[in-house]
N, C-alpha and C positions, 0 to 999 in steps of 0.2 A: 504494500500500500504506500509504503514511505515514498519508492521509486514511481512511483504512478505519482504524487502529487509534484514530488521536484520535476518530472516532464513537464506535468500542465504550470507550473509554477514556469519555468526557462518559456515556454509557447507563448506562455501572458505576457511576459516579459519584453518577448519578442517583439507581439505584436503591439505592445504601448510603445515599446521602443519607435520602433516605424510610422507608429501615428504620431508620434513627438516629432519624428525627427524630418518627417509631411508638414506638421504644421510650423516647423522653424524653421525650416531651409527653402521647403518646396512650396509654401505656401499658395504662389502667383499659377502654378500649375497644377497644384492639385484641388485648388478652386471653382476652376472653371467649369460651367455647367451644372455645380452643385448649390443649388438655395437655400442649403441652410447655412451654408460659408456668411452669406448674407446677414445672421443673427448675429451674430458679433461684431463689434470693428478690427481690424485684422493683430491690433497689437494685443485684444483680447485671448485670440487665436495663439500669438503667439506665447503667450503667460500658460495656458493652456497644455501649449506643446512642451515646456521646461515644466511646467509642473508631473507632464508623463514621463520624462526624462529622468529628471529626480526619483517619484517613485518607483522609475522600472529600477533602477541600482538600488533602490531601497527594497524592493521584492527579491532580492538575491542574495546582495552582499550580506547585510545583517544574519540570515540565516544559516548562510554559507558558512560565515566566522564564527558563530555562536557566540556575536557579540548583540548586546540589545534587540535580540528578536525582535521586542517589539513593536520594533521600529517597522518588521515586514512588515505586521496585520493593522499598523497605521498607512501603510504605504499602499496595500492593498484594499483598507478602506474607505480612502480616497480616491482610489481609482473606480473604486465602486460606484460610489457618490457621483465622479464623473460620467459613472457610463451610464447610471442612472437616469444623468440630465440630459444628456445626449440621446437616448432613446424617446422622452419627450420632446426633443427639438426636432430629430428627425421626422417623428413620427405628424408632428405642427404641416411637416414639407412634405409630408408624403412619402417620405423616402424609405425603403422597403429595406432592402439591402444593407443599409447601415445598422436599422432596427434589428435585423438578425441577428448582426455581428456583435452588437453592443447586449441582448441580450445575452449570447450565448457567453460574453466573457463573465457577464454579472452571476451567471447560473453554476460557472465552472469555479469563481470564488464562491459563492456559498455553500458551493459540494466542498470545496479545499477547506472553510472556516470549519463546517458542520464537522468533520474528519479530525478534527483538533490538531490541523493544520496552525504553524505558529508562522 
């Protein structure tokens, strides 16, 4: 079970990784065409993306070290929160695809919390 949750834990990782690092570098092109980019103003987005950033090192390293765990299940419950508001925003625009994604990461923490995942 251990090995099962550090996979989904590195995947999550991954993928806020990549959303951070979409909404701080790629912003102008990963934009386009998408209306809910719209609901913020872009330096919002970009607070956004470093806050993924930060968390995704905080969903690893702490637990990696077995230094201040805690800090994971703060770092993963921020992310939470995020993808929480994001599947409201998406869901404002219609947007299907994001809706998925966002819940399927919130469902995969609350399986990781519930498992006495730290």
């Amino acid at each position: 079970m251990n090995i099962l949750l550090w996979v989904l834990q590195v995947l999550a990782a991954l993928l806020y990784g990549a959303s951070g690092v979409m909404k701080v570098f790629m912003f102008d092109k990963v934009s386009e065409g998408v209306p809910s980019f719209g609901a913020l103003p872009r330096e919002a987005w970009m607070a956004l993306g470093i806050l993924e950033l930060v968390c995704t090192v905080g969903l690893i390293v702490p637990a990696a070290l077995h230094w201040h765990p805690a800090l994971t299940v703060v770092a993963a419950t921020v992310l939470t929160i995020e993808s929480l508001v994001f599947v409201w925003v998406h869901a404002k625009y219609g947007e299907i695809t994001p809706i998925i994604l966002s819940g399927v990461l919130v469902s995969s923490w609350r399986s990781s919390r519930t498992a006495g995942w730290s």
